[in-house]
Backbone as a ProteinNet text record, in pm:
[ID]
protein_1_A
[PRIMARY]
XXXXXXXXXXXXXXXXXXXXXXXXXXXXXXXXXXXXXXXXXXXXXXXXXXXXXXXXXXXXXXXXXXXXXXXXXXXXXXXXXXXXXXXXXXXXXXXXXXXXXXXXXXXXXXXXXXXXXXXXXXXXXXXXXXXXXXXXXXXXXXXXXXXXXXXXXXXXXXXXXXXXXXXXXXXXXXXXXXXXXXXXXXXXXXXXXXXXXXXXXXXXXXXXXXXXXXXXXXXXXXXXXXXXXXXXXXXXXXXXXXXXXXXXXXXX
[TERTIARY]
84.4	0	88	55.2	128.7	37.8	91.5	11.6	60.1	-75.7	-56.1	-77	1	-15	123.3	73	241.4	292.8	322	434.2	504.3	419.6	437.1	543.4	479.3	589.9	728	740.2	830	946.2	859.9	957.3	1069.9	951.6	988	1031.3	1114.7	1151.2	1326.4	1288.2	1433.9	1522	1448.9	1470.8	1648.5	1709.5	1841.4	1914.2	1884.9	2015.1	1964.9	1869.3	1812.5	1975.6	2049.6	2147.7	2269	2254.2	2370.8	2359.4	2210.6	2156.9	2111.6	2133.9	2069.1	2158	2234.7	2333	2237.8	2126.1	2040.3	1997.9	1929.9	1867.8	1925.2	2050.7	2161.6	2191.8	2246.7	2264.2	2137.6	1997.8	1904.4	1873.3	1919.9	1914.4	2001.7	2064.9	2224.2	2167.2	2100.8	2036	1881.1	1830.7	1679.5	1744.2	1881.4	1892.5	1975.8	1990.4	2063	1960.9	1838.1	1714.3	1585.2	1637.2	1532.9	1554.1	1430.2	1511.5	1391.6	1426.6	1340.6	1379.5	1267.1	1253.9	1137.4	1173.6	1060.6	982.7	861.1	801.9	845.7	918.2	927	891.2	813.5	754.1	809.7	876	930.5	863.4	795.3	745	797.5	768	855.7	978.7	999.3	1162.9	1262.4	1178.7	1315.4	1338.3	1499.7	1556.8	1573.2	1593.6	1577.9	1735.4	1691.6	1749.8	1818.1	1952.6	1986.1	2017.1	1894.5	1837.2	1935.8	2069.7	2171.8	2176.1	2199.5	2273.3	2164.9	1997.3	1916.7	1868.6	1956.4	1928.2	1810.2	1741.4	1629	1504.3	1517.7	1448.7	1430	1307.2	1299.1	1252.7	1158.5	1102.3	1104.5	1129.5	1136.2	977.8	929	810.9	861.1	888.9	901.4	814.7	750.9	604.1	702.6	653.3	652.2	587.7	533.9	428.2	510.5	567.3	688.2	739.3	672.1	656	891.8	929.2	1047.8	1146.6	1125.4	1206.7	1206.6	1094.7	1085.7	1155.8	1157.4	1245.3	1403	1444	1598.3	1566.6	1497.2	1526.4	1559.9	1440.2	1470.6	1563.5	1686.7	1794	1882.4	1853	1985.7	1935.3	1812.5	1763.5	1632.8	1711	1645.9	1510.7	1531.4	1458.2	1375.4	1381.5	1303.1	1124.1	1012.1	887.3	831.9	833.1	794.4	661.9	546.5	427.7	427.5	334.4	365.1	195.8	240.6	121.1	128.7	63.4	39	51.6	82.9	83.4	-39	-156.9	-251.5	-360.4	-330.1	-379.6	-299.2	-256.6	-117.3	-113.3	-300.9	-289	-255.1	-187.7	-153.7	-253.5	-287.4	-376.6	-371.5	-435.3	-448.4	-368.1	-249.2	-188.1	-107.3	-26.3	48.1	210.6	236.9	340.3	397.7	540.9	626.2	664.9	730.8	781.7	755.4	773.7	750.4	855.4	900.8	1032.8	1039.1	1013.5	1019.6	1102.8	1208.2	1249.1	1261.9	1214.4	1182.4	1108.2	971.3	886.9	785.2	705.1	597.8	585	659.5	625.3	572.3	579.3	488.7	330.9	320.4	197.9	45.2	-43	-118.3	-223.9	-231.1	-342.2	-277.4	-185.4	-128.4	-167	-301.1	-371.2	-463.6	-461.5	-497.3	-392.2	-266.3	-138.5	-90.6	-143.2	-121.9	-230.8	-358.8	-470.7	-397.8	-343.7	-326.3	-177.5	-119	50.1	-55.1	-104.9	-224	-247.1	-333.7	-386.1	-335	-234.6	-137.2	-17.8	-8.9	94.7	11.8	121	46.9	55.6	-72.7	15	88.9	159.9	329.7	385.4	375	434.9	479.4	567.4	647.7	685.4	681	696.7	787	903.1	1032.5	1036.3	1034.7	953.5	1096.6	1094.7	1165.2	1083.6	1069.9	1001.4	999.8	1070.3	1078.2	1009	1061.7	986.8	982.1	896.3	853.3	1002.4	1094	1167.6	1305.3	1264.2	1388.8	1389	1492.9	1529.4	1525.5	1582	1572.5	1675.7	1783.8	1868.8	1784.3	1707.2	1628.1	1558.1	1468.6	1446.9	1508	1661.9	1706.7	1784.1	1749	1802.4	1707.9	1580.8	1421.2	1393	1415.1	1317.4	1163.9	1090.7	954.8	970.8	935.8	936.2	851.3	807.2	656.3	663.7	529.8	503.6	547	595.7	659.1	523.4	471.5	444.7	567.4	501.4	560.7	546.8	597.2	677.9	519.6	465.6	320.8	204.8	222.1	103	169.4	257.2	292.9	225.1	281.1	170.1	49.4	-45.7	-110	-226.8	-163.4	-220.7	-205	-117.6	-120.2	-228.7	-253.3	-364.7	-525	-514	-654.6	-648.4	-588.7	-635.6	-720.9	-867.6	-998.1	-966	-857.3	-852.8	-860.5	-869.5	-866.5	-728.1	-703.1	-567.2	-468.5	-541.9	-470.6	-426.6	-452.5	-431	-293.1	-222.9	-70.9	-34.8	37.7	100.7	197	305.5	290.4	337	386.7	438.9	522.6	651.1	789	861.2	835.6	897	1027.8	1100.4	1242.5	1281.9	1319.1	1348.7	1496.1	1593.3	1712.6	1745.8	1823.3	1908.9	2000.3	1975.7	2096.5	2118.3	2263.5	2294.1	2384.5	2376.9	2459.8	2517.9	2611.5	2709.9	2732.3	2741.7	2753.7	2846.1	2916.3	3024.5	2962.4	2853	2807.1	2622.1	2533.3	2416.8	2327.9	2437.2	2365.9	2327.7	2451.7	2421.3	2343.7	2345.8	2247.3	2111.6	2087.3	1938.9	1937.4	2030.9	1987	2019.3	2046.7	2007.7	1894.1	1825	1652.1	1594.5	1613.7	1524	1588.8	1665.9	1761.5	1726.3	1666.3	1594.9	1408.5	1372.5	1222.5	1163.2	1238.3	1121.6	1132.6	1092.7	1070.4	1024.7	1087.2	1064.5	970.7	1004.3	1009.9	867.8	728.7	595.1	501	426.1	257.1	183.8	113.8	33.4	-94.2	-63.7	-155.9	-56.5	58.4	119.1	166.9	165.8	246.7	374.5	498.1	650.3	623.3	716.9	698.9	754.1	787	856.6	999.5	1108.6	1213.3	1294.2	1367.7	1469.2	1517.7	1527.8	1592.9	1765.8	1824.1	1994.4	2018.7	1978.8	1983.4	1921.9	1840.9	1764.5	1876.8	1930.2	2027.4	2131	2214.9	2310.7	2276.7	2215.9	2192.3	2152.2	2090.6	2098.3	2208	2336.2	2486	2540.6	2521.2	2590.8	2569.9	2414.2	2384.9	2409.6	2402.5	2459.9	2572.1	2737.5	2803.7	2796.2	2734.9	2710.6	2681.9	2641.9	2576.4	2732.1	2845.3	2959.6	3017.2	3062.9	3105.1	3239.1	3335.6	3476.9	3436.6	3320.2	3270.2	3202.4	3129.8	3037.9	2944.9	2810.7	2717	2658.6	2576	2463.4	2346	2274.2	2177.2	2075	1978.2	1981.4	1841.6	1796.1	1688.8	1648.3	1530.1	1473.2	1368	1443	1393.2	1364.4	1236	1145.4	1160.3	1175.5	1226.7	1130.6	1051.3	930.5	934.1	908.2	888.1	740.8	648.9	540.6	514.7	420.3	409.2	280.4	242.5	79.2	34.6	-66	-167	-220.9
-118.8	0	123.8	205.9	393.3	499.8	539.4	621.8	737.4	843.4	916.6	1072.5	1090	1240.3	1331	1473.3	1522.4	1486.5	1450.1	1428.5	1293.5	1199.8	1071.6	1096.8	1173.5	1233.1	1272.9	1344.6	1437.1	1356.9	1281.3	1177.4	1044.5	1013.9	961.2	992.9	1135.2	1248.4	1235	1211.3	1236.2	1105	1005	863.3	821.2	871.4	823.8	901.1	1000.5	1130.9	1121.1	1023.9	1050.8	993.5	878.8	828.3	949.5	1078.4	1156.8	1239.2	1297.7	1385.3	1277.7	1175.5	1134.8	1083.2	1201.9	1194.1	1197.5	1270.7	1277.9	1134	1093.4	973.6	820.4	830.3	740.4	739.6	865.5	903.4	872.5	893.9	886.1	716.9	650	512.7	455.9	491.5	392.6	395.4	508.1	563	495	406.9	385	208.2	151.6	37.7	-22	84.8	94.5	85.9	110.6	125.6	-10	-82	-207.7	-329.7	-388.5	-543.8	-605.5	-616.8	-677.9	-807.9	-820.8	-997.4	-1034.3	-1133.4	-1242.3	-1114.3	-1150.9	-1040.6	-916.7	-845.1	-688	-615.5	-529.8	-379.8	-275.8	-246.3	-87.7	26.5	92.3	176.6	312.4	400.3	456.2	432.7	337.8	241.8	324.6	417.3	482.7	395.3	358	293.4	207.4	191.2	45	69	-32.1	-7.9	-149.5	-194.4	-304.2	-370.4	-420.5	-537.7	-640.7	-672.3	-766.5	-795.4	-652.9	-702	-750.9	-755	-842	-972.5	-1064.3	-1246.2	-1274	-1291.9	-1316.1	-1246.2	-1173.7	-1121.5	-1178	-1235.3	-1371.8	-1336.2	-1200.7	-1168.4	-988.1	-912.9	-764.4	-710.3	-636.5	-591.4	-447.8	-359.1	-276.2	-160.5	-87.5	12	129.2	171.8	324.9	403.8	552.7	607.5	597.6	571.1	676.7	546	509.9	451.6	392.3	559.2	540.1	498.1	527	476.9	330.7	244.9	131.2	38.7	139.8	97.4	74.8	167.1	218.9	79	37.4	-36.5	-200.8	-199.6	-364.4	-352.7	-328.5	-305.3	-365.8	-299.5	-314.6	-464.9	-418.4	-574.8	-669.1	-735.4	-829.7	-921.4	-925.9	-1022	-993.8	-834.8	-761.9	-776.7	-769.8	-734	-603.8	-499.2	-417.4	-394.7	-257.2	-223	-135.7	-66	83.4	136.5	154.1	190.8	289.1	345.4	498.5	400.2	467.3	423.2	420	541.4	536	445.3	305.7	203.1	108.2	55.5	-25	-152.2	-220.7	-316.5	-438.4	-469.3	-581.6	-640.5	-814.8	-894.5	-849.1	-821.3	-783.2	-914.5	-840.6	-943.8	-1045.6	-1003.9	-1053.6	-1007.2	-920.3	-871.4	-888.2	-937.6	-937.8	-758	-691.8	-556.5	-451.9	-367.1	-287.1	-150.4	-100.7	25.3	96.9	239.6	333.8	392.1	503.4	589.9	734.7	810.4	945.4	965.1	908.8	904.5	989.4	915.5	986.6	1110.9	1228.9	1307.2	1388.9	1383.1	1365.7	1320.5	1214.1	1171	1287.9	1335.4	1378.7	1365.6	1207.4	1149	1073.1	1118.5	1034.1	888.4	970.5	851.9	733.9	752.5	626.7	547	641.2	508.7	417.5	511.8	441.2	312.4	382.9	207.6	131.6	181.2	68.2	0.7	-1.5	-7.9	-97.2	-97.1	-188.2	-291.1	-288	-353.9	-529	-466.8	-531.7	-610.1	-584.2	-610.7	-724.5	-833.3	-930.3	-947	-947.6	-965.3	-942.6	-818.2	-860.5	-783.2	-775.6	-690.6	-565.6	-493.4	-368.5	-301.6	-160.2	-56	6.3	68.5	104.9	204.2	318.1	467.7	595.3	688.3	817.9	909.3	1002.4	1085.1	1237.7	1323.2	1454.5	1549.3	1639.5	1647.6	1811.5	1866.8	2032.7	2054.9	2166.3	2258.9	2199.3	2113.2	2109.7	2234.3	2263.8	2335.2	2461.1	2522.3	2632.7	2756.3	2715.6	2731.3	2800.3	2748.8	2797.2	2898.7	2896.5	3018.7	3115.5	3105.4	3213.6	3282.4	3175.7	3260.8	3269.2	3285.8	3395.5	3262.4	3126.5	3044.7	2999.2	2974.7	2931.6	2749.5	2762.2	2612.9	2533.4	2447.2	2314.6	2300.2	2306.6	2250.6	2109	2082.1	1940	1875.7	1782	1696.8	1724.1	1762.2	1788.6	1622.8	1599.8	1489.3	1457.2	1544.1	1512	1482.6	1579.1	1500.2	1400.7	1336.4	1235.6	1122.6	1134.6	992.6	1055.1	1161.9	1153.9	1081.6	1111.4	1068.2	911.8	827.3	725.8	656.2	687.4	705	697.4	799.3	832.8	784.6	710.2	640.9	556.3	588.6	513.8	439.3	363	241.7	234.6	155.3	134.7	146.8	237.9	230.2	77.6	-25	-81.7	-143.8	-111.3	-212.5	-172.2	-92.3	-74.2	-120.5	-196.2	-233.3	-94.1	-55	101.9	156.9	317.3	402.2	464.1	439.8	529.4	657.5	726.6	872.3	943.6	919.5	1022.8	1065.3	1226.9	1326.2	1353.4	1320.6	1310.1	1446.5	1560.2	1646.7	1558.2	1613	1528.8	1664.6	1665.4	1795.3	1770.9	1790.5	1772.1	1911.6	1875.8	2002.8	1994.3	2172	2138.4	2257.4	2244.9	2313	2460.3	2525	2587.7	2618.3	2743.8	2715.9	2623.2	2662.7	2572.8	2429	2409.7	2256.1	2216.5	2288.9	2256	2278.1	2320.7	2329.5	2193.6	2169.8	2072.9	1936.2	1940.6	1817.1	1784.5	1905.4	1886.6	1807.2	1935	1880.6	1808.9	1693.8	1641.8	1443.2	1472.4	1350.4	1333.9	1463.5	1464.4	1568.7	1605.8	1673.7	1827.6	1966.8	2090.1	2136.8	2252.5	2321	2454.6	2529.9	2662	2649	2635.4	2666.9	2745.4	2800.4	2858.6	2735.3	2783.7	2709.1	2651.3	2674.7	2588.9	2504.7	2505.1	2358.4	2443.6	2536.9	2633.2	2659.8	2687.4	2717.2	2881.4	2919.4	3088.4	3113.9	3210.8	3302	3296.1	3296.5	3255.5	3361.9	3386.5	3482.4	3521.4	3684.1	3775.2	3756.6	3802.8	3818.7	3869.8	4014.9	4087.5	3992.7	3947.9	3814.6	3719.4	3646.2	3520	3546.3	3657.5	3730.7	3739.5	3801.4	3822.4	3707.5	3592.7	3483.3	3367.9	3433.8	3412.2	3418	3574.1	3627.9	3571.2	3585.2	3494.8	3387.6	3321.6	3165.7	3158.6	3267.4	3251.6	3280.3	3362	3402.7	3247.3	3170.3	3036.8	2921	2945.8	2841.8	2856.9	2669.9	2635.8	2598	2520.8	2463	2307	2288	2150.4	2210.4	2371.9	2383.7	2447.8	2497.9	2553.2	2414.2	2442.7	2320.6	2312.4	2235.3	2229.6	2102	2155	2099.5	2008.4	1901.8	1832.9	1773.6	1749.2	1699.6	1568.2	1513.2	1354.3	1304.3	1230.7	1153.9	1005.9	950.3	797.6	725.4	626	564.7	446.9	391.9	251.3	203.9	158.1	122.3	-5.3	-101.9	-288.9	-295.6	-363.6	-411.7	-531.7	-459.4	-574.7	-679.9
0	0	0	-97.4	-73.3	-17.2	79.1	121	57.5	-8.6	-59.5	28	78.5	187.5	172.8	243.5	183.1	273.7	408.5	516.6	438.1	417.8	343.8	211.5	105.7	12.8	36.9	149	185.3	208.8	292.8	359.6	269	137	32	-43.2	-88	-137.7	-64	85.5	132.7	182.1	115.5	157.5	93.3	-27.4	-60.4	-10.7	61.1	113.4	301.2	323.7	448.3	572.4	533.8	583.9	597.5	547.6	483	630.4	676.3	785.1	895.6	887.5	1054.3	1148.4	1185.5	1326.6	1460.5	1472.9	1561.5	1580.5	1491	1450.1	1498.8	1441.2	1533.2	1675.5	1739.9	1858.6	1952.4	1890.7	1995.2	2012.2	1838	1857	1977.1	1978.1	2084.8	2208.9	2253.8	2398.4	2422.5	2298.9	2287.9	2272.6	2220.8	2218.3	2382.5	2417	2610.4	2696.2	2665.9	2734.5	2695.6	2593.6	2490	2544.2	2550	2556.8	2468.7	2351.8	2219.6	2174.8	2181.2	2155.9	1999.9	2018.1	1941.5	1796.7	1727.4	1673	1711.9	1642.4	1671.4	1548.7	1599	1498.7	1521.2	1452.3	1433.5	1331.9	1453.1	1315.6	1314.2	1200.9	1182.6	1124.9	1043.3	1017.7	975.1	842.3	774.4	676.9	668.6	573.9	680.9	743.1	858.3	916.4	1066.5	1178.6	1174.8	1207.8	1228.7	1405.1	1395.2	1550.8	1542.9	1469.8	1511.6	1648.1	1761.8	1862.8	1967.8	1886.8	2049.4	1933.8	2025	1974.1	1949.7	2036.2	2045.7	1987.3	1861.6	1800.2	1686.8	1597.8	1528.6	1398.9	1398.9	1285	1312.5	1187	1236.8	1115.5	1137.9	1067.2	1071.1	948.2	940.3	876.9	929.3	904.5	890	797.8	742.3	662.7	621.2	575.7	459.6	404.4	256.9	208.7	102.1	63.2	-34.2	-20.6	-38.2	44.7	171.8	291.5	289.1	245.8	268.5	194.1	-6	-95.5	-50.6	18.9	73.3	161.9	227.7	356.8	306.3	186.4	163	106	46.9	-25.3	64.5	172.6	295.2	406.3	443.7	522.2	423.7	383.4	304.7	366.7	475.5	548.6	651.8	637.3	691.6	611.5	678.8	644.1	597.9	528.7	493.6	471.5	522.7	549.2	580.7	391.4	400.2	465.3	642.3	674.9	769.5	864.7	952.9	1073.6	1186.1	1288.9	1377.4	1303.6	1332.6	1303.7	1228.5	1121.9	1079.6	1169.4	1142	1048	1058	942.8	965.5	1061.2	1146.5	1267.2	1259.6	1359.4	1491	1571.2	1678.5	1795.1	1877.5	1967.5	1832.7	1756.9	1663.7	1678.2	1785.6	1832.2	1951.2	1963.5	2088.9	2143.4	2084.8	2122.6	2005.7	2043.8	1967.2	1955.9	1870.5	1886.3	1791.1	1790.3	1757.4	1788.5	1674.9	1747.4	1642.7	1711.1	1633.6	1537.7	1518.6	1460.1	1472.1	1600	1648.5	1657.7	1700.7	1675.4	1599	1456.7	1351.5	1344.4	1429.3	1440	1458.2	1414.4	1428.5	1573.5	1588.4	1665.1	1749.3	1809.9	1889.6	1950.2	2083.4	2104.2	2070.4	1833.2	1784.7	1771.5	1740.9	1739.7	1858.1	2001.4	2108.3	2142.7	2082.6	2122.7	2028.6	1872	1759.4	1858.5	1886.7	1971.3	2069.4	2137.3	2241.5	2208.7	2079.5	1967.9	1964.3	1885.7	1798.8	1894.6	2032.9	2119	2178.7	2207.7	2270.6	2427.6	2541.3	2649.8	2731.6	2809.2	2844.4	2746.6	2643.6	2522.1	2547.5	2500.7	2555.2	2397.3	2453.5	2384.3	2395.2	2317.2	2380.9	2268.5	2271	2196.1	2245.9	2135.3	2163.5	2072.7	2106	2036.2	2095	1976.8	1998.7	2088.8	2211.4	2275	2310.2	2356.1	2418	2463.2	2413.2	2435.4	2320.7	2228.4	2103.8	2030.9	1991.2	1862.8	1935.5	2037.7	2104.7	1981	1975.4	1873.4	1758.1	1719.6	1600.7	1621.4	1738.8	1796.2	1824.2	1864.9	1912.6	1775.8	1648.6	1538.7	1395	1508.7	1449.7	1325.7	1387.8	1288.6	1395.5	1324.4	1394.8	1392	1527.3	1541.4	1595.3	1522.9	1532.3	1715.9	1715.9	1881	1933.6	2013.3	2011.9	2174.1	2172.9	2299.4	2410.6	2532	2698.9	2757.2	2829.1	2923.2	2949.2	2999.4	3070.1	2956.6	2863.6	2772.6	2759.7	2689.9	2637.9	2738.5	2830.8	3005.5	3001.3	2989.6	2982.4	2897.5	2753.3	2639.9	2655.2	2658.9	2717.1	2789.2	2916.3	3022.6	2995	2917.7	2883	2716.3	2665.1	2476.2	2510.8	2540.5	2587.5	2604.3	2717.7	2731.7	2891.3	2999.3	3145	3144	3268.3	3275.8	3292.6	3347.9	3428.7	3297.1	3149.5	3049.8	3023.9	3048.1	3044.9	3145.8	3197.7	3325	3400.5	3282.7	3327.2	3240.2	3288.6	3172.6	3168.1	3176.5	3230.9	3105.9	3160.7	3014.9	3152	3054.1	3054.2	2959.7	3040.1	2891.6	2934.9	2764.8	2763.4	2649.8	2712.2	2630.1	2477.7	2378.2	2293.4	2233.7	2215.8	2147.8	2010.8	1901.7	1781.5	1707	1648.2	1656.4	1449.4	1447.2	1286.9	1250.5	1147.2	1079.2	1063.8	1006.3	1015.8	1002.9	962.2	986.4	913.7	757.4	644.3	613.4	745.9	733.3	860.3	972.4	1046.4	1011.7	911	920.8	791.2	721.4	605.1	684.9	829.2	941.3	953.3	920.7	968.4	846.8	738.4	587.4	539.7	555.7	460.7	541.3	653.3	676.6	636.9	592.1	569.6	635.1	723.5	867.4	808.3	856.4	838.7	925.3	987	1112.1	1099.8	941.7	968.4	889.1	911.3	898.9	899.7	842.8	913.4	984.3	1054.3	1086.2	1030.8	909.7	811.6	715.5	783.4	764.8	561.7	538.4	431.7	451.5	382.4	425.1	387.4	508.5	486.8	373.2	365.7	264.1	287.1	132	130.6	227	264.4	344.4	232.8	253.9	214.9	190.2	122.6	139.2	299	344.4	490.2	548.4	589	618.9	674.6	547.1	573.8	627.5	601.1	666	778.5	863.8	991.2	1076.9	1034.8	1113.7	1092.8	1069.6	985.9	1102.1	1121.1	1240.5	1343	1369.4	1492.7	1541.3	1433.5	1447.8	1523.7	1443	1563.5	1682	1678.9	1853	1942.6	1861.5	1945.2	1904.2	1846.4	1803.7	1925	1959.8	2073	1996.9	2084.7	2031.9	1920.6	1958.9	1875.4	1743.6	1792.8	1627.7	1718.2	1619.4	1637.1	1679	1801.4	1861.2	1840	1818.2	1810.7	1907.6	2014.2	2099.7	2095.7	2145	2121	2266.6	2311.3	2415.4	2391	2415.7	2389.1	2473.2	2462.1	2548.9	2534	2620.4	2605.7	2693.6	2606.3	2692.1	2680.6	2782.5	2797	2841.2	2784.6	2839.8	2781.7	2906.4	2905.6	2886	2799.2	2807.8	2907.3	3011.3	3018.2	2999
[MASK]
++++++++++++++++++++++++++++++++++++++++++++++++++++++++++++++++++++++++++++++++++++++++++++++++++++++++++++++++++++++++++++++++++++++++++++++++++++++++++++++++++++++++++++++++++++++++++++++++++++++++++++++++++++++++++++++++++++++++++++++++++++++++++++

């Protein structure tokens, strides 16, 4: 199935250069595979070009979900034996209780409806089944702000357990719900390439809120958030800082 939407496009658009920009992407992986213990059936949604699950044994079959229909192309190339399913997290498409674990990482935030991907994550988990999730969180990209870009609302520590809680389900059907928010900071040569960190994996910061890209910057414009930029260069590079939410939640 292709899903035809623009986030979906975008994303399938940046799928052969997506490996070139995802230092974030990696870094938050190492900190989300320190925190996993995945077994048996695992779903990763969100895949990308895919994640390599070598180092947990006991993982038997990998199902890899993604909206972009190009990420998925990039992925079977590299894991052959991977399952590919080009579907939303909000509609995952998969038998209900057909899953050991489940792992995401840096996906969701994107998600529109959070709490349908969290009943579908319910769903689909069998049992005992565990969720081991990162997802962009309230106070990233400060940096951008302080050099006059507009930046997407991200989910707070608390909605995130909240939404959880209340996805019309009884609470007690999560066994529980643990969120920690981890600083990751990545460092870049200069501004041009920190911002082609962002768009160069799919994502886009600088919006209206009707989801339109503003207007191009001026020459005086680009220049001046040039300057600024250095004002923010450390001995590593200009930073750019992210607040990541790292969740672990068990089904019922």
């Amino acid at each position: 199935m292709t899903l035809d939407n623009p986030l979906a496009n975008k994303f399938s658009s940046a799928a052969t250069q997506y490996k070139q920009h995802d230092v974030l992407q990696r870094l938050s992986a190492q900190k989300l595979f320190q925190k996993a213990d995945l077994y048996g059936t695992l779903l990763d949604v969100g895949a990308g070009p895919g994640t390599d699950f070598g180092a947990f044994s006991h993982v038997s079959q990998v199902i890899a979900v993604d909206i972009a229909h190009g990420m998925l192309t990039e992925l079977t190339q590299q894991f052959t034996n991977y399952l590919p399913l080009c579907s939303d997290a909000q509609a995952l498409g998969l038998q209900s209780g057909s899953v050991d674990t489940l792992y995401s990482n840096l996906a969701l935030q994107w998600c529109q409806q959070l709490p349908n991907a969290f009943m579908e994550f319910h769903r689909v988990l069998r049992p005992g089944g565990e969720c081991f999730l990162s997802i962009v969180a309230d106070g990233s990209l400060a940096e951008l702000n302080t050099l006059g870009f507009h930046v997407n609302q991200f989910h707070s520590v608390e909605s995130l357990k909240a939404t959880f809680l209340s996805s019309k389900m009884a609470m007690d059907n999560w066994q529980y719900v643990d969120v920690q928010l981890e600083s990751i900071q990545v460092y870049f040569d200069d501004l041009r390439s920190l911002l082609y960190s962002i768009k160069g994996v799919g994502a886009s910061f600088d919006q209206q809120g009707n989801g339109k890209k503003r207007p191009l910057l001026t020459k005086q414009q680009w220049r001046h958030r040039l300057e600024l930029a250095e004002t923010l260069r450390t001995d590593k590079g200009i930073p750019l800082t992210y607040q990541i939410a790292f969740i672990r939640v068990k089904r019922g």
